[in-house]
C-alpha positions as CSV (number, residue, x, y, z in Angstrom):
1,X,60.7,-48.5,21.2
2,X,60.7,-46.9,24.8
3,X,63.4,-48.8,26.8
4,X,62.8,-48.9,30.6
5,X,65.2,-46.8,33.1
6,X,66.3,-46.6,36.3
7,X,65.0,-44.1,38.7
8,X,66.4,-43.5,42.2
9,X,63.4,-42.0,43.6
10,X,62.8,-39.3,46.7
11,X,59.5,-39.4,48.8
12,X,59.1,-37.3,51.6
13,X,55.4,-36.9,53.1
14,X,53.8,-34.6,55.1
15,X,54.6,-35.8,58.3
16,X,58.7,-35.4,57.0
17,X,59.1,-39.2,56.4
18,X,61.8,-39.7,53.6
19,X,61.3,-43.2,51.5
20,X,64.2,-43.5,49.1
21,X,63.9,-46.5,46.2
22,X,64.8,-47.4,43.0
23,X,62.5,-47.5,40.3
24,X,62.3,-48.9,36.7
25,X,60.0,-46.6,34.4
26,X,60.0,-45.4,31.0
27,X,60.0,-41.9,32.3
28,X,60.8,-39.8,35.1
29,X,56.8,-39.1,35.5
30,X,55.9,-42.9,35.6
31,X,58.3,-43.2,37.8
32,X,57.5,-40.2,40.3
33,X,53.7,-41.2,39.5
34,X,53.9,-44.9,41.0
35,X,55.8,-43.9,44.1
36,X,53.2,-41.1,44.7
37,X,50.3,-43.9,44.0
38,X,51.8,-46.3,47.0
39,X,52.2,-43.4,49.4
40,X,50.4,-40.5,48.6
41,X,50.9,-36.8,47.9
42,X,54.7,-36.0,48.9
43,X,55.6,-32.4,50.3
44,X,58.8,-33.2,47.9
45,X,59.1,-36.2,45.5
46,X,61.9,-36.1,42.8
47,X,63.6,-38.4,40.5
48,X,67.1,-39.3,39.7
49,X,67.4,-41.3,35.8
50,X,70.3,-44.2,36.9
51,X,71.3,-44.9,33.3
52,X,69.2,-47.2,30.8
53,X,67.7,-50.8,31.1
54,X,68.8,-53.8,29.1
């Protein structure tokens, strides 16, 4: 079974605006994938894994 983690996400857009969050996903692409869904394509998005979820 595929236990949620936490994600400290990066977002930085085209126009250089950087949007940092936390994130609980089962993986690093979900994660990256619903920050880039609220926002938009990112000129650099990247994901940190924070440890595991209870």
């Amino acid at each position: 079974m595929n236990v949620p983690a936490y994600f400290r996400v990066t977002h930085i857009d085209a126009q250089r605006c950087r949007r940092r969050m936390r994130v609980q996903a089962v993986t690093r692409d979900r994660a990256m994938a619903w920050v880039v869904q609220l926002y938009g394509d990112g000129w650099y998005v990247a994901a940190v894994c924070e440890g595991k979820g209870s």
